[in-house]
N, C-alpha and C positions, 0 to 999 in steps of 0.2 A: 359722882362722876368718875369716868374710870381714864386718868388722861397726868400727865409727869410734867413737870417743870425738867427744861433744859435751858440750866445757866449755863453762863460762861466757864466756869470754873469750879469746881466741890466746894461744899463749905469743909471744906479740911484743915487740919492745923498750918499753920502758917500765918491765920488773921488775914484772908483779902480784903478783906474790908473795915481795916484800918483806916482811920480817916483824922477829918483835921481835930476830931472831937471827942469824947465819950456820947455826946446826943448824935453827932455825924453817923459815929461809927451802928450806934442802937439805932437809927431808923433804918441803915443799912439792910441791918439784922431783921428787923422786924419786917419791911415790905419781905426781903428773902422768904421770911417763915414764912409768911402770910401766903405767896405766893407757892410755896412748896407744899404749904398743910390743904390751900384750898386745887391744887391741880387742876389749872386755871390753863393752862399751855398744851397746846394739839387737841383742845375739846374738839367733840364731835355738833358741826354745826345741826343737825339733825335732830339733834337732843333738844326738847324744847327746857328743860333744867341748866341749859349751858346759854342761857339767855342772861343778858344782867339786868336783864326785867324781871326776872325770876328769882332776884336776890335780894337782900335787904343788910342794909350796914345796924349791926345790935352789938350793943356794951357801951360801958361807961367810958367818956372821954376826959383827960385833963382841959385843964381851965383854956389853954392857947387855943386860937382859932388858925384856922390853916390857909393862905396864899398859895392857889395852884396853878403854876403856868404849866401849862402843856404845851412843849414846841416839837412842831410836829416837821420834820426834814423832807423837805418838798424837792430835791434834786434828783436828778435825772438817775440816780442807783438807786432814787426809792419808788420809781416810777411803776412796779410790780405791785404792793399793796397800798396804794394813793385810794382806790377806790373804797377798799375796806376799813382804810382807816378814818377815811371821810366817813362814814355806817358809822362807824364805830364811836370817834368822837360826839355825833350826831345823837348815838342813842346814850352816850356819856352825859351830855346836858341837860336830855331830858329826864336822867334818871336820877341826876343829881339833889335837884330841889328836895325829891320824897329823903332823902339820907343823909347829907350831911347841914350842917349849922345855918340859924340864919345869917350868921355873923362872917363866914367861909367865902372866900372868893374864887371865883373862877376866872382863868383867861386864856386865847388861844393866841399862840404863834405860830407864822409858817417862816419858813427859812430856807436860804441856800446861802446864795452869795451877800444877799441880804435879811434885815428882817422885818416884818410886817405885822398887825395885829388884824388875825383874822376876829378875836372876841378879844373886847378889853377888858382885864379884870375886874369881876362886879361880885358882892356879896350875891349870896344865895335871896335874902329877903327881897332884892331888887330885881331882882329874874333874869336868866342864862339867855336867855330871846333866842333865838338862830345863828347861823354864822354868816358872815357875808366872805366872799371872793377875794380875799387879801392881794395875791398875785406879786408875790416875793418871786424876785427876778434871781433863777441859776444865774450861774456862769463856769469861769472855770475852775472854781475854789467851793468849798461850801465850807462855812465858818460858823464858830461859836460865837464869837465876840458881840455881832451885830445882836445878838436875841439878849447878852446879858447889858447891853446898852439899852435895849427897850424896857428892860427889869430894871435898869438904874433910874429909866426917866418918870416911871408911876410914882403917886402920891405915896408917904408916908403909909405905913400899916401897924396896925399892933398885932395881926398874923406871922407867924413863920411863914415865909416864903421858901417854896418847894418847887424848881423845874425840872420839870418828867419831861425827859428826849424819846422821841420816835424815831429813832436813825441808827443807821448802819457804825457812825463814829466815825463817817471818812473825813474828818475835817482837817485843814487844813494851818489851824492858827492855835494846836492846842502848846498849852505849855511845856516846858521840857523837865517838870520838879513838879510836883507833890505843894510845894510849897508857894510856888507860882500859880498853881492851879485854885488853892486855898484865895490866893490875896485876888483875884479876879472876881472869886465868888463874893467876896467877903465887898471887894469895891462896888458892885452891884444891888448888894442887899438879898444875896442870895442866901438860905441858912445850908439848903441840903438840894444834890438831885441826885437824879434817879434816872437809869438809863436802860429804855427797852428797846431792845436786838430785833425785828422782825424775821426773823430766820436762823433755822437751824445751823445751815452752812456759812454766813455771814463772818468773814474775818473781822473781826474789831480789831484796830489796829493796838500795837501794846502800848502806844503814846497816850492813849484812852486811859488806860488804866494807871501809868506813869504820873499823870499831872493830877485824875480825879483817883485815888486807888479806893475812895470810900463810897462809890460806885458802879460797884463790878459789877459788867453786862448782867443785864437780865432776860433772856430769849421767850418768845412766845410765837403763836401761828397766827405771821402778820399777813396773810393771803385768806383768813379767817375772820370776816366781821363781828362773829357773835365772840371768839375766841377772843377779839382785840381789847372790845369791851368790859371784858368778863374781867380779864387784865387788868385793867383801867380801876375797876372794881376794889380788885385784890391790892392792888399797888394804896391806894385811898385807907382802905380797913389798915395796911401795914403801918403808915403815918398815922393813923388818928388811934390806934393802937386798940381797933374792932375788929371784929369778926364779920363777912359775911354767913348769912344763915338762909335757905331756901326757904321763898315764901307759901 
C-alpha cells in the first residue's frame, strides 16, 4: 500500500508516550509501530488490498487474552464519519472471529453525554452476532466517565482490558494530572487505551494528552470505511504484538 500514518505528534525524543507503566508505555509503542510500519491511514478505498478482509493477524502471541472495548463517540462533532465508522466497526466483527483468540472478547460502546452498550463484551468462541441501535443520548457535554463506568460494571476477566476511542477528544470531564487520569483507568479495570483521531485537521484538545499522555492521538481517514477498518486491524496486531500479512 502506498499511504502514511499521521499522528498527532513524531515519535521524537521527548517520550510522548510516557505512560502510567513500562506495559502502558510498550503497548503505546507497539500499536504506533504497527500502525506506521503497516500505512494503514489515507488508504485508497479503491484498492481492493486496503480491505481488512484482505488481511490476516500472523505471529506468535503471549499467554494474556485481550478485552476490547471499542467506544465509538457518537456526538454531534462526530456526526461526518458515523456512517463509515458503522462499515467499519461492522466489517471489524465479522472479521474478527477468523484472527483473533477464542478466548478474546469483544464489546461495543456508543457514547456522548451518556454511555450505552451497543455489543456487550463476549469471547470470540461465543460469537460477535451484529450490533443493535444503542441510541446514547448527546447533549451538551460529551464525557469519558459514563463509558469507564460501564467498563467498571462487567464481570470479572483474566483478559487485559483495552478501550480504543473513536473521537475527536472533546470531552468534557477529563482530568487535570497524568495521575488522575491513571487512577480512573485503574478504578475501572481499565489496563491501556488507545485513541484514534478521525481526521487530519481535528484539534485534540492538550487536556487529552495531559491526563492520558500514554495515549497520544492516533489520526486515520475517518470519512474512509475500508481505511477505518484496516485501522482497527493495525491497532489489534499492535496489542497482541502481530503482524498483519495480505492474504
Amino acid at each position: 500500500m502506498t499511504a502514511s500514518l499521521q499522528p498527532a505528534s513524531s515519535l521524537a525524543p521527548g517520550d510522548p508516550f510516557a505512560g502510567p507503566s513500562r506495559r502502558g508505555r510498550w503497548v503505546a509503542l507497539a500499536v504506533a509501530g504497527a500502525l506506521l510500519a503497516g500505512g494503514v491511514a489515507w488508504v485508497r478505498s479503491d484498492d481492493p488490498a486496503d480491505r481488512l478482509t484482505d488481511w490476516a493477524l500472523v505471529g506468535a502471541r503471549g499467554p494474556a487474552c485481550v478485552r476490547l472495548v471499542l467506544g465509538n463517540d457518537v456526538s454531534g462533532s462526530m456526526t461526518e464519519f458515523a456512517a463509515a465508522r458503522e462499515n467499519a466497526v461492522d466489517t471489524f466483527l465479522r472479521w474478527a472471529p477468523g484472527n483473533l483468540r477464542s478466548d478474546d472478547e469483544l464489546g461495543v460502546l456508543d457514547f456522548a453525554a451518556e454511555a450505552r452498550w451497543a455489543r456487550e463484551p463476549a469471547t470470540i468462541e461465543r460469537g460477535t452476532g451484529g450490533r443493535a441501535s444503542a441510541g446514547a443520548v448527546d447533549g451538551l457535554d460529551t464525557l469519558l466517565q459514563p463509558v469507564l463506568d460501564r467498563v467498571a460494571e462487567l464481570s470479572p476477566s483474566d483478559c487485559d482490558t483495552v478501550l480504543l476511542l473513536v473521537s475527536d477528544a472533546q470531552l468534557a470531564d477529563l482530568p487535570g494530572s497524568a495521575e488522575e487520569g491513571r487512577a480512573a483507568l485503574r478504578a475501572a479495570g481499565v489496563h491501556d487505551v488507545v485513541l484514534l483521531v478521525p481526521g487530519e485537521d481535528i484539534d485534540v484538545p492538550p487536556v487529552w494528552t495531559t491526563a492520558h499522555p500514554e495515549a497520544e492521538p492516533l489520526r486515520f481517514a475517518g470519512e474512509d470505511a475500508d481505511a477505518a477498518a484496516l485501522v482497527l486491524g493495525q491497532v489489534v496486531a499492535g496489542l497482541t504484538g502481530q503482524t498483519l500479512e495480505e492474504r
